[in-house]
C-alpha positions as CSV (number, residue, x, y, z in Angstrom):
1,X,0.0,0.0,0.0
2,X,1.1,3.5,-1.4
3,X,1.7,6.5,1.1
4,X,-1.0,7.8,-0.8
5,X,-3.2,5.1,-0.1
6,X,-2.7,5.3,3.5
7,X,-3.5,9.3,3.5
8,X,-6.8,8.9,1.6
9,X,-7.9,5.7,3.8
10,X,-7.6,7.5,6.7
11,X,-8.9,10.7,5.6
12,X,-12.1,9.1,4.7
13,X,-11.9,7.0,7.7
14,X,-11.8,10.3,10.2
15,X,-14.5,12.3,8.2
16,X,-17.2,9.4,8.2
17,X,-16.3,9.4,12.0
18,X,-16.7,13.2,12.3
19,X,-19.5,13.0,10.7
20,X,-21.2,9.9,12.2
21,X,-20.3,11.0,15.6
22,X,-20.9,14.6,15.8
23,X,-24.8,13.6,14.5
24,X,-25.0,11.3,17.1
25,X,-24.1,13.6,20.0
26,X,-26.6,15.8,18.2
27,X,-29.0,13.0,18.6
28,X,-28.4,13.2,22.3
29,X,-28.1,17.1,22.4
30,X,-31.4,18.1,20.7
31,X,-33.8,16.4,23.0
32,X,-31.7,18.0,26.4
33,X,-32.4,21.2,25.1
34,X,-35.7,20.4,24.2
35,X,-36.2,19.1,27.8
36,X,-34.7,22.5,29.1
37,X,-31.6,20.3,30.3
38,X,-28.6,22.2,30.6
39,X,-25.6,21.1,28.3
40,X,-22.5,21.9,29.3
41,X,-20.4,20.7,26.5
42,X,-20.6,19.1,23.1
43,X,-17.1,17.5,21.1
44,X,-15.5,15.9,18.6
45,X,-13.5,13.7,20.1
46,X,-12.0,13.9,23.3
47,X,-10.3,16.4,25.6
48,X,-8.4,15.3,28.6
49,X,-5.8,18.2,29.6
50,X,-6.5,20.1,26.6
51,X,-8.7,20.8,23.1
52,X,-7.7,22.0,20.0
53,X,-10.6,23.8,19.3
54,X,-13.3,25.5,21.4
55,X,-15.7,28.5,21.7
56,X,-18.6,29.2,24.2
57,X,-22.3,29.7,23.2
58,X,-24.9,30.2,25.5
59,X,-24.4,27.8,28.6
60,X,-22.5,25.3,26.1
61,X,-18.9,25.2,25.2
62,X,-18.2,23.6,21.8
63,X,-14.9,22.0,20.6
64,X,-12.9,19.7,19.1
65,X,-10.3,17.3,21.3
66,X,-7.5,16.0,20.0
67,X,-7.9,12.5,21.4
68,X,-10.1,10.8,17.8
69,X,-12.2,8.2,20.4
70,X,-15.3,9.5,19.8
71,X,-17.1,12.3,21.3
72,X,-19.6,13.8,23.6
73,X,-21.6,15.8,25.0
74,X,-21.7,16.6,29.2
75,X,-25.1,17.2,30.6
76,X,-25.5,18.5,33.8
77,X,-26.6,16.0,36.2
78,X,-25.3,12.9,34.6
79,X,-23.3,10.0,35.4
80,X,-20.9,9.5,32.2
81,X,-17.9,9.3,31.2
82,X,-16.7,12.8,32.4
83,X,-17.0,11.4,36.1
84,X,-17.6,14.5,37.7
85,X,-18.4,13.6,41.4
86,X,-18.9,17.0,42.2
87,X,-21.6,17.7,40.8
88,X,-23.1,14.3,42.1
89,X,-22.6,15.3,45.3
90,X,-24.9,18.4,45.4
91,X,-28.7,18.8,45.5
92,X,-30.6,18.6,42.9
93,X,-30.9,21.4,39.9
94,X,-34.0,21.5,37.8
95,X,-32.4,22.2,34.4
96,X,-30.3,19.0,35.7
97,X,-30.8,15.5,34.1
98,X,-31.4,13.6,37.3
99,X,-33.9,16.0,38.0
100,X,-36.0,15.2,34.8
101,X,-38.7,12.7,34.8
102,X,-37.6,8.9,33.7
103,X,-39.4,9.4,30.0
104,X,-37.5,12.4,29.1
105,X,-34.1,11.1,30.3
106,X,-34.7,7.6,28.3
107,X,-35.7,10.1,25.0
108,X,-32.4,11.6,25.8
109,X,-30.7,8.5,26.5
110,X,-32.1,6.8,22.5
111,X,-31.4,10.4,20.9
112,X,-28.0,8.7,19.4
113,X,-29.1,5.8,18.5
114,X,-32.2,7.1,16.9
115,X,-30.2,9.3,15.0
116,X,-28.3,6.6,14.1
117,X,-30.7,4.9,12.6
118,X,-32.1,7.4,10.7
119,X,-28.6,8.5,9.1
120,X,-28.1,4.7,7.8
121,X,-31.3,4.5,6.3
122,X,-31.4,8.5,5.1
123,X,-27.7,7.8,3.2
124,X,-28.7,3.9,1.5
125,X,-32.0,6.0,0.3
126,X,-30.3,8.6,-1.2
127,X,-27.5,6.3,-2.6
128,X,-30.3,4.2,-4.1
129,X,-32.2,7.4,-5.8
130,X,-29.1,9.1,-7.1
131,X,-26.8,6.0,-8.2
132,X,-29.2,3.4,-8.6
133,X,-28.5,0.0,-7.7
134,X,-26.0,-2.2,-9.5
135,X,-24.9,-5.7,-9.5
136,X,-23.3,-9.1,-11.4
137,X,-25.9,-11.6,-11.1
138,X,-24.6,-15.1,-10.6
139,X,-26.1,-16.6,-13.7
140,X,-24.3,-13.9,-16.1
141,X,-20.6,-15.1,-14.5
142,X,-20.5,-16.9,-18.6
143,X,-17.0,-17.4,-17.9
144,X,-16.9,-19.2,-15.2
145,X,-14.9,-18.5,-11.7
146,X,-11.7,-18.1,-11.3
147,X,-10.1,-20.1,-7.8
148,X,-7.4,-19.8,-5.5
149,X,-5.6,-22.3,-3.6
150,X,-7.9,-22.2,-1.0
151,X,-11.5,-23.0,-3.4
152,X,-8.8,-25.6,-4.7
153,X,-8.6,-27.3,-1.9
154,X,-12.5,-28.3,-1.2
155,X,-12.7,-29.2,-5.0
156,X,-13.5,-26.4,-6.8
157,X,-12.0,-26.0,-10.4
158,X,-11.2,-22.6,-12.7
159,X,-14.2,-22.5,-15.2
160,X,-16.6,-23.7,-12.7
161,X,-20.3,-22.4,-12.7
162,X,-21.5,-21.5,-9.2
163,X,-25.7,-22.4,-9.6
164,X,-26.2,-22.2,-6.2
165,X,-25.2,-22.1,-2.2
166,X,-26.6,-25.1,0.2
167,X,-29.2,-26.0,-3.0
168,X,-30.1,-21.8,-2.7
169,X,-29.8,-19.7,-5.4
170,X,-27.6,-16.3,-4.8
171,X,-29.0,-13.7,-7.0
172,X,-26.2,-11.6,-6.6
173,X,-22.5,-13.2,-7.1
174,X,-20.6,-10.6,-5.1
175,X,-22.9,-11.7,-2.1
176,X,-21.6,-15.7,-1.9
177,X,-18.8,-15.3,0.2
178,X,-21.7,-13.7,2.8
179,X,-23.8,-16.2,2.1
180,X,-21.6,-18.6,3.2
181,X,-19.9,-17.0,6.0
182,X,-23.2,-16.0,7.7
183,X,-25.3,-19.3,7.1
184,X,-22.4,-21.7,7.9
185,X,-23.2,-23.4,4.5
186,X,-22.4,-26.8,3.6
187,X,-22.1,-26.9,0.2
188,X,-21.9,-25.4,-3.4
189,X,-23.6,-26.1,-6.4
190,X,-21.1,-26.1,-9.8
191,X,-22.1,-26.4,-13.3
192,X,-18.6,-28.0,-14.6
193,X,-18.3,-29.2,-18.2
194,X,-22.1,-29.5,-18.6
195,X,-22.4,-31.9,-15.0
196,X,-24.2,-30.4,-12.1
197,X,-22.0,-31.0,-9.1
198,X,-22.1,-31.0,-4.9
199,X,-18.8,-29.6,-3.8
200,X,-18.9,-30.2,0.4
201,X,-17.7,-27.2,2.2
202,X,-15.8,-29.4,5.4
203,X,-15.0,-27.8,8.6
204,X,-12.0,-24.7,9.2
205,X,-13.3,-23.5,5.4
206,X,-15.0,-21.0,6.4
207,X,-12.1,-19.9,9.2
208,X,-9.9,-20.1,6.5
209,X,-12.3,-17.5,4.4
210,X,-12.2,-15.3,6.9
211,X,-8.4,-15.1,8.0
212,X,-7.5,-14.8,3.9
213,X,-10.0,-11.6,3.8
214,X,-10.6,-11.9,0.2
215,X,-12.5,-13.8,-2.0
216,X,-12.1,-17.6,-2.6
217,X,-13.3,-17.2,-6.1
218,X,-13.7,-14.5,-8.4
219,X,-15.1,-14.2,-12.0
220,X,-12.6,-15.2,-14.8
221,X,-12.0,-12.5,-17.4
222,X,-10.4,-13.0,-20.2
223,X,-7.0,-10.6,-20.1
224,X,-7.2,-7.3,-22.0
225,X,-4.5,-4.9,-20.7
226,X,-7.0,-2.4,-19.2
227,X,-4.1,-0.5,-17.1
228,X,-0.6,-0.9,-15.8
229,X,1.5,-0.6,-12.7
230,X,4.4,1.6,-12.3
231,X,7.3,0.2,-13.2
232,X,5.3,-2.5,-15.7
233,X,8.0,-4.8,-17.5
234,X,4.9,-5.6,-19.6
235,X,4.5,-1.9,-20.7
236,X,7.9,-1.0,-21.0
237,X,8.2,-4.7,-23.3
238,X,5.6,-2.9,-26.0
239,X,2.4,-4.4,-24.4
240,X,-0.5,-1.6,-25.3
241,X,-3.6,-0.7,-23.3
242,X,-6.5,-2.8,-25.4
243,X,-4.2,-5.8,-26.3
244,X,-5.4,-9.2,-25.5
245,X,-2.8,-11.6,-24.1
246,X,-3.4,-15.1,-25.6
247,X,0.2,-17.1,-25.7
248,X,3.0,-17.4,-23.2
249,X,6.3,-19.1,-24.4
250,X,4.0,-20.5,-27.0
251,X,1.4,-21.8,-24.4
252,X,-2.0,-20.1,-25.4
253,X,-4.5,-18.7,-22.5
254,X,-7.6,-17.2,-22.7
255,X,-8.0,-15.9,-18.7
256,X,-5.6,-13.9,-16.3
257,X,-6.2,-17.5,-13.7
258,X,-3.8,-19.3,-16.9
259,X,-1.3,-16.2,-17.1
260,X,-0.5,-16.9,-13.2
261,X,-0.4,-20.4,-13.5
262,X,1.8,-20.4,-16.4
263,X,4.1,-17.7,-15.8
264,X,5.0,-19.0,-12.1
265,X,7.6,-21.4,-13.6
266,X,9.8,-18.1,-15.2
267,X,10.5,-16.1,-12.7
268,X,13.4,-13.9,-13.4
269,X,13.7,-15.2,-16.9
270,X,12.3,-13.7,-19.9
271,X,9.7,-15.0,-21.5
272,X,7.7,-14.3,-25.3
273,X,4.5,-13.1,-24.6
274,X,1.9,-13.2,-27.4
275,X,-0.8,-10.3,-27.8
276,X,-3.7,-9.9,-30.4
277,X,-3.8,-6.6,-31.3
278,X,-6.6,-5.7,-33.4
279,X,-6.0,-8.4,-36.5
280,X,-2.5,-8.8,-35.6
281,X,-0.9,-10.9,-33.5
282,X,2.7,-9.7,-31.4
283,X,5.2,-11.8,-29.8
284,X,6.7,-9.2,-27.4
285,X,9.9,-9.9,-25.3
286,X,8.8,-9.4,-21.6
287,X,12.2,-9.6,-18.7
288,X,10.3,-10.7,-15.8
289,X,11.7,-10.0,-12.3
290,X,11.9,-12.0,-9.2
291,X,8.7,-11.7,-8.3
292,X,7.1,-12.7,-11.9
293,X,4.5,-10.3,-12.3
294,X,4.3,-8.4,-15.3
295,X,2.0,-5.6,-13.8
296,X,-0.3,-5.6,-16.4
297,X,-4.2,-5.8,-15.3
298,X,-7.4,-6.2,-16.8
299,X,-10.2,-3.2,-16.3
300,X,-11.6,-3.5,-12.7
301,X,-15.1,-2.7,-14.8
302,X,-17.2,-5.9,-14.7
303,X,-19.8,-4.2,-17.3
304,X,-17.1,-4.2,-19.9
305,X,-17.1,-8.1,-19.5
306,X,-20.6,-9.0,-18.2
307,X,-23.9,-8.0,-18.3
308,X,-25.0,-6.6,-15.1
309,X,-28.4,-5.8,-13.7
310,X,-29.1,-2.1,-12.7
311,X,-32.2,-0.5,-10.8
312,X,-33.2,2.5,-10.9
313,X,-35.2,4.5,-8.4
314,X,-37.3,7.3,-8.2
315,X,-37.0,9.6,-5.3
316,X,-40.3,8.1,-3.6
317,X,-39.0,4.3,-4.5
318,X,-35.5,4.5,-2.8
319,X,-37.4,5.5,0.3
320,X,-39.1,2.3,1.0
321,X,-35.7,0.2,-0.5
322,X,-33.2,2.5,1.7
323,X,-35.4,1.4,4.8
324,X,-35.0,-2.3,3.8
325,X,-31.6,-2.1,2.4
326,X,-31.0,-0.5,6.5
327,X,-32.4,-3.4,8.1
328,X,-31.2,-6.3,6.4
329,X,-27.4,-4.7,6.6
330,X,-28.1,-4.5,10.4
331,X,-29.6,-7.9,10.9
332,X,-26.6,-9.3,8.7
333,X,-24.2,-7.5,11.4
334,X,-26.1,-9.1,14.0
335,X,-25.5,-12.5,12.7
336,X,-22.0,-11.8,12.0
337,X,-21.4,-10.9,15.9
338,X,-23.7,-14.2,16.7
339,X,-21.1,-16.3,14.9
340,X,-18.4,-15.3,16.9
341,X,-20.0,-16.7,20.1
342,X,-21.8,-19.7,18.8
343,X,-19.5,-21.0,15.7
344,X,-16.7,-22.8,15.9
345,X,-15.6,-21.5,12.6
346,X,-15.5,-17.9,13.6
347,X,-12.7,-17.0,16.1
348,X,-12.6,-13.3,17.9
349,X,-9.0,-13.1,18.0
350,X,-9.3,-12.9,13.7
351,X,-12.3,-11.3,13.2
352,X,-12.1,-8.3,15.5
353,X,-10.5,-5.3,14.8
354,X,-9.6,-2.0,15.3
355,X,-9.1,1.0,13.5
356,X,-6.5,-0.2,11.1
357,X,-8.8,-2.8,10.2
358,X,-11.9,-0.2,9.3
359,X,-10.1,2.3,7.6
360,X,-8.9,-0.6,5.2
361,X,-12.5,-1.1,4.4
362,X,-11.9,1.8,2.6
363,X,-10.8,2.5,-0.4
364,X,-7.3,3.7,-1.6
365,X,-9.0,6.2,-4.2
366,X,-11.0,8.9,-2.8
367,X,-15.1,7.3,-4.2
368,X,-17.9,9.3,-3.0
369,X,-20.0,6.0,-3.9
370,X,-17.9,4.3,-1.4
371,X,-17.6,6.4,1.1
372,X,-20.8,7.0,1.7
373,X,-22.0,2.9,1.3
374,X,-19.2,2.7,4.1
375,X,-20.4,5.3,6.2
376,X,-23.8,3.7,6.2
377,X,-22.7,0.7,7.3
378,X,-20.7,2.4,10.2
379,X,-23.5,4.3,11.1
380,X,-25.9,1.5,12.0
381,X,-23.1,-0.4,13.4
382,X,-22.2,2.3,16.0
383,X,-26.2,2.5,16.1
384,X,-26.1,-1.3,17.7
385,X,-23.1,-1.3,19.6
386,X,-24.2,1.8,21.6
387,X,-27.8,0.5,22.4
388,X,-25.9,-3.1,24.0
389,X,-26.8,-2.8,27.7
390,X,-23.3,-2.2,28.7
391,X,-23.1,0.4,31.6
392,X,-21.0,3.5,29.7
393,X,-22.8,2.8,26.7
394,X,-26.1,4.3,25.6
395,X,-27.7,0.9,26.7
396,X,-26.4,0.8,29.6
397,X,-28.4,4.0,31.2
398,X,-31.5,2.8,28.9
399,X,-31.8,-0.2,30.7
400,X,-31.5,1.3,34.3
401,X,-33.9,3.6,33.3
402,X,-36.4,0.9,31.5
403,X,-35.6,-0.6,35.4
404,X,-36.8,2.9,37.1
405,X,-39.9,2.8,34.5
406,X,-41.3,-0.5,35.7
407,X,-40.1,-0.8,39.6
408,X,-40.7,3.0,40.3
409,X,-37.5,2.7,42.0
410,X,-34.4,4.9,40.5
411,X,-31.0,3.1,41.4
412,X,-28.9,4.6,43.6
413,X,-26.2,7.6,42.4
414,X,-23.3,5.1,43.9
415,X,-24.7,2.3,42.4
416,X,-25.0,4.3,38.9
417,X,-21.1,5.4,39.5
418,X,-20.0,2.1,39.8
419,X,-21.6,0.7,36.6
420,X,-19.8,3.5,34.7
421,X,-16.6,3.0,36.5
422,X,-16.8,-0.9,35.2
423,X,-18.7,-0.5,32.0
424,X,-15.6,2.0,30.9
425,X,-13.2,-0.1,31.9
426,X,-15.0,-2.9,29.8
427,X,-14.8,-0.5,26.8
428,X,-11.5,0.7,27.0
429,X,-10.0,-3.3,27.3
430,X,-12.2,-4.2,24.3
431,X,-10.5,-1.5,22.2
432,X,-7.4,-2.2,23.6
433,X,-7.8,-5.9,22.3
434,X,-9.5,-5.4,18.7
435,X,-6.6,-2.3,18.4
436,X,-4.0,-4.7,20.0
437,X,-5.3,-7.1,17.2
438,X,-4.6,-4.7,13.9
439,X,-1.3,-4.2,15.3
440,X,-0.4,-7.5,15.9
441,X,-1.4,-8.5,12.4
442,X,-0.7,-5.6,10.6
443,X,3.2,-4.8,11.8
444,X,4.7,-7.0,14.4
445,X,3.4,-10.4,13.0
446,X,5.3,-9.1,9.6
447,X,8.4,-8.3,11.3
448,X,8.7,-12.1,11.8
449,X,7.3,-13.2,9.3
């Protein structure tokens, strides 16, 4: 990964969480004020010892911290994170949150989440009206797929048809590797030279899916040179953007999967490579390198080799279609974090991560389309993990208050204390572990590797 890469990655990365954070304080600030709560102040992330930004308006002082964690915003009155004891320890105010009735502090309390909510759904409608909906459907993958070692090794071939997942058809191919992953499937479906076949998916596949973070299978192409990488020996040998590479040493091949079989054996030699250019065909003189790639690659557009389905929607349609694409993105989170407690394919220690391990989920060219899909997603996610009824967390002071509804009693101000005390220390080990994670497999695993 370029520099470059790594700048744009995390710039995205830390403006979806401005964004996505700032609207959920909002979520939280709104209904205070509405409630005649005082606020005392609202950031961008955090600010112990100092801020890097901050102004006073009315009875609120506004900022930016310079620790990225988050944000928030400090209501008088409340046990949170800020831990002011203090406070706590004199009567009663009435613009204070303790002194609100239990239905306007649980309004408070869901304000972020709501919000939330309401962002996911608001950016997959407006994604859906202005860029439509596009995708490869399985059945159009004419080609066939393309495998690595790992769709080798439970018997799947290059060529092979996928028809179907567990004897269910997959409308969208992009969408198998979910469909696997999240139902625990047991088997594939292949069309392979005109036979139907059952290809068993055994036990530590899907483990093995997971850990390799990419796809086990991908649609073959044939290769046109659609773009090259700096330094190309390919380019620099003659080969032009638009040729078709069909012979290597005199070898023919249709796909890119037979250029990287066949070339593995030449490494550091130089090899004839055969193009069709137009009517003619060239035999070019290519000097690989150690590493045998000839950094040529095909056009990352699957339209130019397939036939994919688009949608369209009208601003009234995508409204409907944003508030389902919402809630079947956060029920497939749910089940994602329901394997890692109940499968014994799914291990915490390689699925968790950090913030290394979101901002990679972005991409390494600055895509609106992307950004915002990934945003989304990040919204609805913080949207769950905040409602969890983990003391710190949103959820935490919705259930004690849910508790006050129906007994009628409020829990005790030391009792409150305490539950923030542990639910933060909670909080803080789990993102020590899942950041502990990226670095461990992002730098010191490759020192020794």
């Amino acid at each position: 990964m370029t520099t470059q890469e790594i700048f744009v990655k995390a710039g995205q990365l830390i403006l979806s969480l401005s964004i996505l954070v700032v609207l959920h304080e909002l979520g939280h600030f709104i209904p205070a004020k509405l409630f005649k709560t005082k606020v005392e102040k609202f950031y961008l992330f955090f600010d112990p010892w100092f801020s890097l930004f901050k102004f006073k308006k009315g009875e609120t002082e506004y900022g930016v911290g310079w620790l990225p964690l988050g944000g928030y915003v400090k209501i008088s009155g409340m046990i949170d994170e800020s831990m002011d004891r203090d406070q706590m320890m004199r009567p009663p105010e009435p613009w204070e949150f303790r002194s609100k009735p239990a239905w306007q502090r649980l309004i408070i309390m869901i304000g972020g989440v709501t919000v939330n909510l309401i962002l996911g759904f608001l950016i997959y409608a407006m994604m859906l009206w202005y860029w439509g909906e596009t995708y490869l459907p399985t059945q159009n993958v004419k080609y066939g797929i393309a495998t690595d070692s790992l769709a080798q090794s439970i018997g799947l071939r290059d060529g092979d048809m996928i028809l179907s997942v567990d004897h269910q058809k997959v409308e969208n191919f992009q969408a198998i590797p979910a469909e696997i992953i999240l139902k625990e499937a047991k088997s594939i479906q292949v069309s392979r030279d005109g036979q139907e076949l059952n290809v068993a998916i055994p036990p530590g596949f899907i483990r093995q899916m997971i850990k390799q973070k990419s796809p086990f299978a991908v649609p073959r192409v044939p290769y046109y040179a659609g773009y090259f990488a700096k330094e190309s020996v390919a380019e620099k040998a003659g080969v032009r953007k638009g040729d078709k590479l069909i012979t290597l040493n005199g070898q023919p091949g249709t796909y890119v999967s037979d250029f990287k079989k066949m070339i593995a054996p030449y490494k550091s030699q130089t090899v004839k490579l055969g193009v069709l250019r137009g009517n003619d065909t060239v035999v070019l003189n290519v000097p690989l390198k150690e590493d045998g790639i000839m950094g040529v690659y095909v056009e990352p557009d699957l339209s130019k080799f397939f036939q994919l389905n688009t949608r369209k929607y009208s601003f009234f349609e995508a409204i409907p279609a944003g508030f389902n694409k919402c809630i079947n993105t956060l029920v497939k989170y749910v089940q994602q974090l329901r394997l890692i407690f109940v499968s014994k394919e799914v291990k915490a220690s390689e699925s968790l991560g950090g913030f290394l391990t979101i901002g990679n989920l972005f991409p390494g060219e600055w895509d609106w389309m992307s950004f915002w899909e990934m945003t989304a997603l990040l919204s609805i996610i913080l949207a769950f993990m905040n409602i969890l009824p983990i003391p710190a967390l949103d959820g935490g002071h919705v259930l004690f208050l849910l508790y006050e509804i129906i007994s009628g009693r409020k829990p005790s101000e030391k009792f409150l204390e305490y539950a923030q005390i542990v639910g933060m220390v909670l909080l803080f080990a789990l993102l020590l572990y899942a950041n502990g994670l990226d670095v461990w497999r992002n730098i010191i695993s490759k020192w020794f590797s």
